[in-house]
C-alpha positions as CSV (number, residue, x, y, z in Angstrom):
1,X,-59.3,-17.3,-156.5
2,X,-57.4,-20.3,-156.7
3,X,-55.0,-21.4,-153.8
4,X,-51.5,-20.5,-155.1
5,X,-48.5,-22.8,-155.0
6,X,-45.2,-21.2,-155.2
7,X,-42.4,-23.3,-156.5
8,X,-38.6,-22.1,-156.2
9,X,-36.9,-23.6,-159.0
10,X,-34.0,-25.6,-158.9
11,X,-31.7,-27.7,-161.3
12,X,-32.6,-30.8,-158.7
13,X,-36.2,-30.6,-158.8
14,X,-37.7,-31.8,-162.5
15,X,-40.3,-29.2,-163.1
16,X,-42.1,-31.2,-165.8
17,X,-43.0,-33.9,-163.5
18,X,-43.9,-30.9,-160.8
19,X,-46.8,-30.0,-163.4
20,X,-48.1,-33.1,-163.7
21,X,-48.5,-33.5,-160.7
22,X,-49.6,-30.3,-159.4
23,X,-53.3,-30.5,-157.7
24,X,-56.5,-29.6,-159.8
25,X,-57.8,-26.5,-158.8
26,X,-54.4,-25.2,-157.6
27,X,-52.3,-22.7,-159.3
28,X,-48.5,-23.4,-159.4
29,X,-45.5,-21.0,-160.1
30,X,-42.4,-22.2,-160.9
31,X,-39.6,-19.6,-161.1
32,X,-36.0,-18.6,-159.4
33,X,-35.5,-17.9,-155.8
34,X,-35.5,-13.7,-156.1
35,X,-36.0,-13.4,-159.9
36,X,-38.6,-11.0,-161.0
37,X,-41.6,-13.2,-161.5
38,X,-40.9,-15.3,-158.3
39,X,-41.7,-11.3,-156.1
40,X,-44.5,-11.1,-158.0
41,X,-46.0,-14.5,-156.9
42,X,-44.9,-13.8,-154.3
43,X,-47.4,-11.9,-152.3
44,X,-50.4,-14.2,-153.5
45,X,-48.5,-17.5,-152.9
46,X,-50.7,-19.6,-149.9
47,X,-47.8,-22.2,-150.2
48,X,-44.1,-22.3,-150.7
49,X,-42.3,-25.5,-152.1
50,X,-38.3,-26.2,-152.9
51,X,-35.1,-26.8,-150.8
52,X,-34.3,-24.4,-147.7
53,X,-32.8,-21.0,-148.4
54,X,-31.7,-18.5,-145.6
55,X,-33.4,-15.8,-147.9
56,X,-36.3,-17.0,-146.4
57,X,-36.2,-14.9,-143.5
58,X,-38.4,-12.5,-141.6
59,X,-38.2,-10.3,-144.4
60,X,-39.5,-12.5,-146.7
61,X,-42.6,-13.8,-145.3
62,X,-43.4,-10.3,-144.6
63,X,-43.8,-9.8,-148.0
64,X,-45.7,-13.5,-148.1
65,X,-48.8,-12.3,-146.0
66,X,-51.0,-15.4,-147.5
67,X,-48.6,-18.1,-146.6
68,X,-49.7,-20.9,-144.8
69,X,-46.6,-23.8,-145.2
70,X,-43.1,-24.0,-146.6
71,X,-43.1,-27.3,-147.9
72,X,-39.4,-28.7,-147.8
73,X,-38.6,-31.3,-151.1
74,X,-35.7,-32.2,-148.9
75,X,-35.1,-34.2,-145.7
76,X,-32.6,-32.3,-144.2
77,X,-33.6,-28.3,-142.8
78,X,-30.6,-27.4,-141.6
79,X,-30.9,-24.1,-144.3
80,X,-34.1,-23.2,-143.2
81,X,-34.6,-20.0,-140.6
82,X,-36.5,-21.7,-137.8
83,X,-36.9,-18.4,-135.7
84,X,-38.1,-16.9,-138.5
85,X,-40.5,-19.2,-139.8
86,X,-41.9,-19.3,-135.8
87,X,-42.2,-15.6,-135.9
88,X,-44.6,-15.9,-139.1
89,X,-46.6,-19.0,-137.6
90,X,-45.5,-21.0,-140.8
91,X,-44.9,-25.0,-140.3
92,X,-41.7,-26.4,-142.2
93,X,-42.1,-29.7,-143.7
94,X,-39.8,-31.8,-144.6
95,X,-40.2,-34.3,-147.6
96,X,-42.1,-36.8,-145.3
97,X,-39.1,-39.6,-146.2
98,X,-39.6,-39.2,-150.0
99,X,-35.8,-40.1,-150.5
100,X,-35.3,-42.3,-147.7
101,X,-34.9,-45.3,-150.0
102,X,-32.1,-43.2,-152.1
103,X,-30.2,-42.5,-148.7
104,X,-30.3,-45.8,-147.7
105,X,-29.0,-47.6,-150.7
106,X,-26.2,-44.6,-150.9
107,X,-25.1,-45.5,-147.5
108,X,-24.9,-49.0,-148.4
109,X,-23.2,-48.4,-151.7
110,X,-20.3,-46.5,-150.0
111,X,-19.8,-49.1,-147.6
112,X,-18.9,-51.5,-150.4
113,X,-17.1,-48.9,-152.1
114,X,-14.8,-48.6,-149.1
115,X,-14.8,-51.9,-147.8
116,X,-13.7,-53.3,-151.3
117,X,-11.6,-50.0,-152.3
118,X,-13.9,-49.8,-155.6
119,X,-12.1,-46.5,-156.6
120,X,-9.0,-47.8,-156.3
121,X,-9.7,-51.0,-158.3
122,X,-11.2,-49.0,-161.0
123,X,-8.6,-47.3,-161.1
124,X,-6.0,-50.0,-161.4
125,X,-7.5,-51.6,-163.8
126,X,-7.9,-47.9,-166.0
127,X,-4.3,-47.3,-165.4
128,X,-3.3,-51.1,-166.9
129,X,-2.1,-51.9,-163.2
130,X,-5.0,-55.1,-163.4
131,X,-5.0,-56.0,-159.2
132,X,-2.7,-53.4,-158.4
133,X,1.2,-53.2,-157.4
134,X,0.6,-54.9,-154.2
135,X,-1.7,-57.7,-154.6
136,X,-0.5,-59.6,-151.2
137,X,-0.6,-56.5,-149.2
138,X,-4.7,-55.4,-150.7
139,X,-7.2,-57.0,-148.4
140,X,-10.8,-56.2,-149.1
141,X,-13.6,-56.8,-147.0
142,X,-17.1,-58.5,-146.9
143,X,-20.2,-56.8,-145.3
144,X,-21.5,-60.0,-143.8
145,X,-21.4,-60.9,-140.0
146,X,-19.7,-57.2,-139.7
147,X,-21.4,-54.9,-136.6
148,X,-23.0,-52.3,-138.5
149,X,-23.6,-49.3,-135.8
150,X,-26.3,-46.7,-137.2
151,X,-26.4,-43.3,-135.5
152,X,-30.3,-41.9,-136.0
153,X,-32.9,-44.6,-136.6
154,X,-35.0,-42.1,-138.4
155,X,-36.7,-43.2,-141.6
156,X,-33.4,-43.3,-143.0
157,X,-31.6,-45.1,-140.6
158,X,-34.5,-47.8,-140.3
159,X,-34.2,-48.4,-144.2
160,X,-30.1,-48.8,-144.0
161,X,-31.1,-51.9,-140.8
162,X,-33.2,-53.5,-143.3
163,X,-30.8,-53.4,-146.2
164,X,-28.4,-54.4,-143.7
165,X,-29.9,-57.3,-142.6
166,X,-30.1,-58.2,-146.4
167,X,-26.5,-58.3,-146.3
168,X,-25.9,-60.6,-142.9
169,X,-24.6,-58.1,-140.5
170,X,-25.5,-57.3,-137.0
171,X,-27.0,-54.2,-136.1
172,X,-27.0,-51.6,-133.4
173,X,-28.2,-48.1,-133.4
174,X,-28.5,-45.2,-131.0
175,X,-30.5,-42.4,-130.7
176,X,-32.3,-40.0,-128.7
177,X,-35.4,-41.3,-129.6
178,X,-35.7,-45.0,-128.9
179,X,-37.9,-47.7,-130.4
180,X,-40.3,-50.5,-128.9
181,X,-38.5,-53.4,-128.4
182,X,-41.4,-54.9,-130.8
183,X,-40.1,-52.3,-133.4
184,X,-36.5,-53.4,-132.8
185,X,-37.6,-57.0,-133.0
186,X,-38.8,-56.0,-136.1
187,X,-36.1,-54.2,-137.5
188,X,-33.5,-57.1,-136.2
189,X,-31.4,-54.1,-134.4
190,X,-30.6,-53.7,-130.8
191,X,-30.1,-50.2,-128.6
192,X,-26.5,-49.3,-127.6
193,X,-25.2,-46.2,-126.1
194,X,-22.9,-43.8,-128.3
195,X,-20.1,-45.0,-126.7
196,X,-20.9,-48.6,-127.3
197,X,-21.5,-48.0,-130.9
198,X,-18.5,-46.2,-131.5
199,X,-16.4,-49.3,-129.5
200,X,-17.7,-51.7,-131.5
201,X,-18.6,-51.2,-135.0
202,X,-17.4,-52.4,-138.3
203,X,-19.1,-49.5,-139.7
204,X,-20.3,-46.4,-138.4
205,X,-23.2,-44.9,-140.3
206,X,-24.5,-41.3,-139.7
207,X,-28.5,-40.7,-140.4
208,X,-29.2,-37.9,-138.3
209,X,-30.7,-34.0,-138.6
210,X,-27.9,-31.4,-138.4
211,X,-28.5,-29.1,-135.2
212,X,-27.0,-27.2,-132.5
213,X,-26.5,-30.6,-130.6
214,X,-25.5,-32.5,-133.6
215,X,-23.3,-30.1,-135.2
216,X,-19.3,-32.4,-134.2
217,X,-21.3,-34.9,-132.9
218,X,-18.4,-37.4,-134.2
219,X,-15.2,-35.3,-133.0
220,X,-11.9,-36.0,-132.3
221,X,-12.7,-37.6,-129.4
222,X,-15.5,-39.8,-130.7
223,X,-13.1,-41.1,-133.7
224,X,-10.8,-42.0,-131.2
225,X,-13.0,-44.9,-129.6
226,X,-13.5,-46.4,-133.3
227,X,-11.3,-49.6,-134.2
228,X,-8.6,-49.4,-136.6
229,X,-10.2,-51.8,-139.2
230,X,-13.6,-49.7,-138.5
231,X,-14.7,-47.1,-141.9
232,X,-17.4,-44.1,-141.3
233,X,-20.5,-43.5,-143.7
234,X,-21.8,-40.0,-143.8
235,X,-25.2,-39.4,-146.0
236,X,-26.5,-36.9,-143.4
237,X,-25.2,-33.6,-143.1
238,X,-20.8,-32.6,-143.2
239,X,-20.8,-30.7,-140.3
240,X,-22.0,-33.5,-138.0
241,X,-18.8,-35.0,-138.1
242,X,-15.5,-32.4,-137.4
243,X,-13.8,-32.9,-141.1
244,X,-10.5,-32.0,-139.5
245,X,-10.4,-34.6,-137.0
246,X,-11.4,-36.8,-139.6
247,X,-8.5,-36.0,-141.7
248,X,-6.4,-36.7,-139.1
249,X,-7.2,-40.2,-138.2
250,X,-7.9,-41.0,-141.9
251,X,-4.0,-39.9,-142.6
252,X,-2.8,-41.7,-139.7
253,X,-4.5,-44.8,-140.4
254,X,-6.4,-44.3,-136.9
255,X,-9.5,-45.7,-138.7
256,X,-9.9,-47.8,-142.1
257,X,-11.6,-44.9,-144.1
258,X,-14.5,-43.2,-144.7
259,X,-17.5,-42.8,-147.1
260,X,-18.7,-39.3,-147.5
261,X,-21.4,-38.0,-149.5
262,X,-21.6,-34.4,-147.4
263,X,-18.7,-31.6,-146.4
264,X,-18.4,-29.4,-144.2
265,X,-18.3,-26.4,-147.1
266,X,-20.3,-27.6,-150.1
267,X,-18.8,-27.8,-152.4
268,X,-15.5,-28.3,-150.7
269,X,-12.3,-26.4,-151.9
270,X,-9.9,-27.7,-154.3
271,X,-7.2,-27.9,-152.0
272,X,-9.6,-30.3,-149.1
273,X,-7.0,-33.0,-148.0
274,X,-9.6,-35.2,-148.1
275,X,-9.2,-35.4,-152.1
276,X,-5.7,-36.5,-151.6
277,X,-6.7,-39.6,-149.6
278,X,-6.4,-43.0,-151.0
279,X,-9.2,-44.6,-148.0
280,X,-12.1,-42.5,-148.9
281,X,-14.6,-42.7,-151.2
282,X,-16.2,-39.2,-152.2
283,X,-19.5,-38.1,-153.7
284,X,-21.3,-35.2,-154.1
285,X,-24.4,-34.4,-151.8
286,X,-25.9,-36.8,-154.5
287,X,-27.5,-39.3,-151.7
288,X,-30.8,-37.8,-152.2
289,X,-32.1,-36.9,-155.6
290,X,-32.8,-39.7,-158.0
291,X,-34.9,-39.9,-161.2
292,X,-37.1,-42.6,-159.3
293,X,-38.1,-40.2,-156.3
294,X,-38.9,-36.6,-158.0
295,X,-42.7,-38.1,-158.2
296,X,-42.7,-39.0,-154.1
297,X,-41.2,-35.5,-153.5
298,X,-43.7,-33.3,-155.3
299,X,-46.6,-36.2,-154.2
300,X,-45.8,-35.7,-150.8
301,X,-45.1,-32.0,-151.0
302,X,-48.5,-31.2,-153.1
303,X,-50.5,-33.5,-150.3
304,X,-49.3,-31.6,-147.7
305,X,-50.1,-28.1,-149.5
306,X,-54.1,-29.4,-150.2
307,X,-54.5,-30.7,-146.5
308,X,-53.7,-27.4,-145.3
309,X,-56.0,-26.2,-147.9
310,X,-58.5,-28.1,-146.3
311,X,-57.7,-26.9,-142.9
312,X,-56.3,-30.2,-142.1
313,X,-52.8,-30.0,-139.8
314,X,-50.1,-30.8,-142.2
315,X,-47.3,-33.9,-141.9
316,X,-43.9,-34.0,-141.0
317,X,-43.5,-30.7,-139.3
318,X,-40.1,-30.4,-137.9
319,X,-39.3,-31.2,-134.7
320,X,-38.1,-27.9,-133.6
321,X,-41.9,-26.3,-134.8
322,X,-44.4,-29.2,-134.2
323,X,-46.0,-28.1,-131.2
């Protein structure tokens, strides 16, 4: 019987380009989380492929007896039940930095949005106000020969350094996993404590995993040791950063402004003061999932499913299951 691929459908994944791609001699199911045909795959399924889901719980992979992987089309696992999954002896993958290049170019793209107020221009030019009602008092800023401070030098964070050195700025990172110095040579980016980031930099950028230790990582306190003129770009996960503080130095001018691509609730409610902000630029968890990187997703995700097939360990376990 053919190895069985279970797909959880989702309006993010393009299920045409899943097919094509699917692996000869591997059967693959495509259907809704919990809908009818996806229990009835389910006991049959050897591998498990979509977003995390906290239906996926103990329960669940008791009634998945053949499963040998949950194969993540995302980056970020923050949805995923790690205790349970550890229970069942079933590696989580992650997307193995299919949309790392996405990511990056989001976190660059809202840190021109902010630093040249793109929304706001936009709209002054839509509203027939052409350069605004203050045109002494607007001051717009350049990326080049700023301090660009990146918090996680992941795959992500290594892409925004190079697309940041593109641009002329300096750049400093921290993280709990350092380097070489031959890497950071490479990378043109120099180690510096939290602290030292948080000092210093034009720009704050935020490229970590959300966990228990990440989880308010930038708080009230953290903000606090930014500079005035500094902005903060969040492509990673809402909750890393404490949106209330945030507010608060945002609406006091205690920092520049902020680029946000993630919330704290998701989608945020209609009343989230951060909507009524004039130094922000918002989008919508839409870092991630381009046209261009649906093939690298289901590429990486359907390698992963045939070298476990093969008996083969699979890549990019998550940290919190790899050993």
């Amino acid at each position: 019987m053919a190895p069985r691929i279970l797909m959880m459908e989702n309006p993010l994944s393009a299920t045409d380009i899943a097919r094509e791609l699917a692996p000869a001699g591997m059967e693959l199911v495509v259907a809704p989380l919990g809908s009818p045909e996806f229990e009835s795959a389910l006991p049959g399924a050897d591998f498990l492929v979509g977003f995390g889901n906290r239906a996926v719980d103990a329960g669940f992979y008791g009634r998945a007896p053949k499963l040998k992987l949950m194969q993540l089309l995302s980056a970020g696992y923050d949805t995923v039940d790690i205790e349970a999954a550890r229970g069942a002896g079933i590696p989580v993958c992650n997307n193995g930095g299919a949309n790392s290049t996405a990511v990056s170019e989001h976190a660059i793209l809202l840190m021109m949005a902010v630093a040249r107020r793109l929304v706001w221009q936009h709209e002054s030019v839509a509203a027939g106000r052409w350069r605004g009602n203050d045109l002494a008092g607007t001051k717009l800023y350049e990326l080049r020969d700023k301090t660009l401070g990146i918090i996680g030098l992941g795959a992500i964070g290594k892409k925004v350094a190079r697309l940041a050195n593109a641009f002329g700025m300096t750049v400093h990172y921290y993280d709990i996993r350092r380097v070489s110095e031959a890497e950071e040579d490479a990378l043109h980016v120099r180690f510096k404590l939290m602290g030292e980031i948080l000092r210093n930099a034009d720009i704050v950028s935020l490229h970590v995993p959300l966990t228990p230790a990440s989880r308010h990582m930038i708080g009230a306190a953290e903000i606090a040791q930014m500079k005035p003129t500094a902005y903060l770009v969040n492509t990673c996960r809402g909750p890393v950063v404490d949106e209330a503080a945030l507010i608060a130095a945002l609406t006091d001018g205690r920092i520049a402004g902020a680029g946000l691509d993630v919330f704290d609730q998701e989608p945020p409610p209609a009343d989230n003061p951060l909507f009524r902000l004039k130094n922000v630029v918002l989008t919508p968890h839409f870092a991630g999932p381009t046209w261009d990187n649906q093939q690298a997703r289901f590429r990486n995700a359907f390698d992963n499913c045939q070298r476990v097939a093969r008996g083969e360990k699979p890549l990019w376990v998550i940290p919190e299951l790899a050993d």
